[in-house]
C-alpha positions as CSV (number, residue, x, y, z in Angstrom):
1,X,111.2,76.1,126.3
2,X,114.9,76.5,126.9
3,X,117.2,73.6,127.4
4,X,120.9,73.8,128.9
5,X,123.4,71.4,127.6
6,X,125.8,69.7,130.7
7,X,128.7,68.1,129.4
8,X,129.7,65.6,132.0
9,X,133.9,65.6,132.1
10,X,134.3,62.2,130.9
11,X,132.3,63.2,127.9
12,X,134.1,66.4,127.1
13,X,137.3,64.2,127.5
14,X,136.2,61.2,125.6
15,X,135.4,63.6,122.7
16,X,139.0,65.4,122.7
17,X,140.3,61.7,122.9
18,X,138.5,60.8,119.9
19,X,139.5,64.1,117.9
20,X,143.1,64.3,118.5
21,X,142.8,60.1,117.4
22,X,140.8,61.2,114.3
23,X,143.7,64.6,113.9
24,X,146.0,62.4,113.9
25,X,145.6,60.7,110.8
26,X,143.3,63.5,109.2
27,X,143.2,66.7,110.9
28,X,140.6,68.2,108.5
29,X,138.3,65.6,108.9
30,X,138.8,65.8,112.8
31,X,138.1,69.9,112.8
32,X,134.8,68.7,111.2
33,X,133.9,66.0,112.6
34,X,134.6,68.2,115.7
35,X,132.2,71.1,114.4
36,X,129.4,68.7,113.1
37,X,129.2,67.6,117.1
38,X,128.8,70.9,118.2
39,X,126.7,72.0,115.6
40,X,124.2,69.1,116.7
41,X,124.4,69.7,119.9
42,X,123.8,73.3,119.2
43,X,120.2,72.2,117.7
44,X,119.0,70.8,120.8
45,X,120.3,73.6,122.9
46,X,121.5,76.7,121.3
47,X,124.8,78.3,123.0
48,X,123.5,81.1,125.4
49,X,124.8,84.5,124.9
């Protein structure tokens, strides 16, 4: 069974607000903190081509 991920906007925003917080003391850990998200959220729905 295929699932389809829906970002709501206030989520996709609420993560870039927490990245650019996170960048701006350690932009390294913010890139992968960043990729670790997506990666999980890549488990429960893979990106469709």
């Amino acid at each position: 069974m295929d699932y389809q991920v829906i970002w709501a906007p206030r989520s996709l925003s609420t993560l870039r607000e927490l990245l650019e917080y996170i960048a701006e003391r350690d932009p390294t850990a913010a890139k992968r903190r960043g990729d670790r998200i997506l990666a999980k959220v890549a488990l429960i729905a893979p990106p469709r081509s």
